[in-house]
Backbone as a printed PyTorch tensor [residue, N CA C, xyz], in Angstrom:
tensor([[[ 63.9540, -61.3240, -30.6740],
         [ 63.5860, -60.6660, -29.4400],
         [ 63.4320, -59.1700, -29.7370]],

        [[ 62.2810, -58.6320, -29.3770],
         [ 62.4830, -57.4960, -29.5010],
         [ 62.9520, -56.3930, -28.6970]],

        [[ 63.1490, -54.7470, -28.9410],
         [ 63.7510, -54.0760, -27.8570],
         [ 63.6060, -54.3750, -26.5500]],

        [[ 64.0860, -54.2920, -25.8470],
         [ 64.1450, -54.5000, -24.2830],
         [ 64.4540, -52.7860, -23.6920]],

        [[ 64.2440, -52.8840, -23.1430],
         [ 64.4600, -51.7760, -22.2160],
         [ 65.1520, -52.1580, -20.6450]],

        [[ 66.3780, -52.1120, -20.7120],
         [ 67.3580, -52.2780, -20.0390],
         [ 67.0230, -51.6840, -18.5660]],

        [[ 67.0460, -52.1600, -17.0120],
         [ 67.2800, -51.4080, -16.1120],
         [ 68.7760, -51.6280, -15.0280]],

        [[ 69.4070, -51.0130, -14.9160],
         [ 70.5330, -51.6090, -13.9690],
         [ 70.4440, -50.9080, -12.6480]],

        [[ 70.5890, -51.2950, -11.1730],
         [ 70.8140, -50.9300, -10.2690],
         [ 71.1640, -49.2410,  -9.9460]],

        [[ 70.8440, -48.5110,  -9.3830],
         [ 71.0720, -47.4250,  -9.3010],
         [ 72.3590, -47.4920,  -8.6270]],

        [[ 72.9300, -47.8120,  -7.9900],
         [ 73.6090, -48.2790,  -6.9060],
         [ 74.9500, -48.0310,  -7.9210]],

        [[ 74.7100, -48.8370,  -9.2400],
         [ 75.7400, -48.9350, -10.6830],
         [ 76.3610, -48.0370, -10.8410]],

        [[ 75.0650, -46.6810, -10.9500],
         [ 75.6440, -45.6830, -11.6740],
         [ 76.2990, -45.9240, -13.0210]],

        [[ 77.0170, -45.0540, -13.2870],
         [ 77.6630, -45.2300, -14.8200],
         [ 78.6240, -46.8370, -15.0090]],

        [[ 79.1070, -46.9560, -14.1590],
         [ 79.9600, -48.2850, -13.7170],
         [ 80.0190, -49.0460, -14.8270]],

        [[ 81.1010, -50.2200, -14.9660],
         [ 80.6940, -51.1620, -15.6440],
         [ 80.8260, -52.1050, -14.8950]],

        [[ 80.3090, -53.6140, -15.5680],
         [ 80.1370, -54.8600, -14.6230],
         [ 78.8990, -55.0450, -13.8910]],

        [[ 78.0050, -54.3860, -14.0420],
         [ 76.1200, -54.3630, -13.4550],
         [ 75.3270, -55.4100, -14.3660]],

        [[ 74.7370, -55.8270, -12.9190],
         [ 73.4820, -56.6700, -13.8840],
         [ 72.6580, -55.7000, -14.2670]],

        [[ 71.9510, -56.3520, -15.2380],
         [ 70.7760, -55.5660, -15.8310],
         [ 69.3000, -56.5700, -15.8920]],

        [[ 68.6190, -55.6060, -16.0670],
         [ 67.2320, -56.2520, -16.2320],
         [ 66.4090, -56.0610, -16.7660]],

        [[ 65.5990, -56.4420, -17.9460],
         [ 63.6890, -55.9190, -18.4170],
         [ 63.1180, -57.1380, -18.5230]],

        [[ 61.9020, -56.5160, -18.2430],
         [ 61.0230, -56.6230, -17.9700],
         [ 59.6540, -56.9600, -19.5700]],

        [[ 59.3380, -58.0630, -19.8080],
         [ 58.1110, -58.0290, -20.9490],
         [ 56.7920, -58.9530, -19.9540]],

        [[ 55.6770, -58.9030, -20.7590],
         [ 54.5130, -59.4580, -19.9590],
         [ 55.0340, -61.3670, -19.4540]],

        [[ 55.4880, -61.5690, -20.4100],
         [ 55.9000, -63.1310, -20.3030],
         [ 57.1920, -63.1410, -20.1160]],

        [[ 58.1980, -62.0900, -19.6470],
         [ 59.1470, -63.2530, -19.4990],
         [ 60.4660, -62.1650, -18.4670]],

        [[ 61.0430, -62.2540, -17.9030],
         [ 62.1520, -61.5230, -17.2240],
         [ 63.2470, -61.9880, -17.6440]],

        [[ 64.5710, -61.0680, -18.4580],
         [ 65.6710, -60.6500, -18.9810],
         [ 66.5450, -60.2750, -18.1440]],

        [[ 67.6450, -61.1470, -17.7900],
         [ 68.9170, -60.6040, -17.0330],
         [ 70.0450, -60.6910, -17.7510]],

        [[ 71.1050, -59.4960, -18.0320],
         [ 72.4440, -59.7470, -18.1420],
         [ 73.3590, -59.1440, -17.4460]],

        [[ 74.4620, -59.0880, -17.8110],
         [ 75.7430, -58.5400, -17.2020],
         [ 76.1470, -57.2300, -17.9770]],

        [[ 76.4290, -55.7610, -17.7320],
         [ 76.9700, -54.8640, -18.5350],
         [ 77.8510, -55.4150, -19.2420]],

        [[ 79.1960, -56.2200, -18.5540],
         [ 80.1370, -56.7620, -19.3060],
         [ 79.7690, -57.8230, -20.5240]],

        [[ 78.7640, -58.2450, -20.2140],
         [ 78.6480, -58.9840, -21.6700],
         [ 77.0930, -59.0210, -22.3620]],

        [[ 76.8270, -58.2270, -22.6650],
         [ 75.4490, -57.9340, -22.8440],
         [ 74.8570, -58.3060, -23.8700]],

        [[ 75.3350, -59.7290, -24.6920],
         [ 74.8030, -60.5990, -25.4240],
         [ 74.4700, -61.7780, -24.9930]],

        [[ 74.8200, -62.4220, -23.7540],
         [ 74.6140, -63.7450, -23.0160],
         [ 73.3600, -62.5810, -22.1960]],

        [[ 71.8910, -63.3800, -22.3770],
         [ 70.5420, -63.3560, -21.8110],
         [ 70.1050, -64.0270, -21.3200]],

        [[ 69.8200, -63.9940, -20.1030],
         [ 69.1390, -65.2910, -19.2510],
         [ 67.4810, -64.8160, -19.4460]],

        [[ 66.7440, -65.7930, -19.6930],
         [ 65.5030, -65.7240, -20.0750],
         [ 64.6570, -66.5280, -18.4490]],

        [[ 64.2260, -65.8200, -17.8400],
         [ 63.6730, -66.4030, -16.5970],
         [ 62.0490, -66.2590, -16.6610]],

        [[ 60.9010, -66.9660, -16.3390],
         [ 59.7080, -66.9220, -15.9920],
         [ 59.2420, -65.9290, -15.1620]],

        [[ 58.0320, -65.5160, -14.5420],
         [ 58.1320, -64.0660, -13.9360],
         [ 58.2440, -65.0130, -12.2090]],

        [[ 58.1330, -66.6710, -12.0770],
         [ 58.0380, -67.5040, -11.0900],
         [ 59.2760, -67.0850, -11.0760]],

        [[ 59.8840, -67.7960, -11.9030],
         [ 61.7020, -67.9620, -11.4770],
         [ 62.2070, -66.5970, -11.2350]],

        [[ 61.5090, -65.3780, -11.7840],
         [ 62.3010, -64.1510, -11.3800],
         [ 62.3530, -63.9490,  -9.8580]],

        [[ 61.0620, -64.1260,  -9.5520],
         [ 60.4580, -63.4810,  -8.3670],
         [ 61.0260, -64.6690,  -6.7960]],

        [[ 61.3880, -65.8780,  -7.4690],
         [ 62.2570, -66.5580,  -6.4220],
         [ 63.4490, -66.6040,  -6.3170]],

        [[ 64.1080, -65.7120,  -7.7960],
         [ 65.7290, -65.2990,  -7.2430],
         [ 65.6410, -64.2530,  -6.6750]],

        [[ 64.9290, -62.9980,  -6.9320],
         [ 65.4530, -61.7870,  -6.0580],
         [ 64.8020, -62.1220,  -4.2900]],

        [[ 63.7590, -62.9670,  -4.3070],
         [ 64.0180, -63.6880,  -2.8520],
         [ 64.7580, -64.2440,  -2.4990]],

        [[ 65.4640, -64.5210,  -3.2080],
         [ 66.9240, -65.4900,  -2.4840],
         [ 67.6040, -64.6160,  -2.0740]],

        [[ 67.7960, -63.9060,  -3.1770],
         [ 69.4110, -62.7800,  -3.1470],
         [ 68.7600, -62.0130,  -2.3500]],

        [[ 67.6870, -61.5100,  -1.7730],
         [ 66.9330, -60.6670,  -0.6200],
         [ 68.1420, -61.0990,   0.8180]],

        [[ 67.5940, -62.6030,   0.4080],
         [ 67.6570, -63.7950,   2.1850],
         [ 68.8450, -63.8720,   1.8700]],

        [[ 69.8780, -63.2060,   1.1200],
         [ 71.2380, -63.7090,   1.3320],
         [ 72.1580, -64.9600,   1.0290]],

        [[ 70.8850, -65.6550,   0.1890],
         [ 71.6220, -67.3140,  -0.2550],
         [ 72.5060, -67.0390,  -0.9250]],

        [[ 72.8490, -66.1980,  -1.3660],
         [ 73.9930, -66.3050,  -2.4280],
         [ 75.2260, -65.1040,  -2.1820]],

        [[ 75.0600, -65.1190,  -0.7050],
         [ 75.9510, -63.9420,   0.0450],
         [ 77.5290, -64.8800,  -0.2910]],

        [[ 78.6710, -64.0950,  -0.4030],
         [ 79.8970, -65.0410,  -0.2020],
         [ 80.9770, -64.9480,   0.8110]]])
């Protein structure tokens, strides 16, 4: 995989424990600050129907 370019929430700030995210033409990259070797590899479909979820609150607790 090559470099990624990391984005985390502004919201984070310096913090630890933030998701993170980049962005390549094919594919969307999520991890956790805390463990930033486990990569979830999502489609730009599957990206774009979780942050609609987490928009609508499905995954409020």
């Amino acid at each position: 995989m090559d470099k990624l370019a990391w984005q985390r929430p502004t919201a984070c700030g310096d913090g630890n424990n933030c998701p993170e995210v980049a962005f390549t033409s094919e594919a969307v990259y999520v991890r956790s600050s805390l463990q930033p070797d486990a990569i979830a590899q999502l489609t730009p479909d599957e990206w774009r129907d979780l942050a609609s979820a987490i928009r609508a609150g499905e995954f409020a607790v």
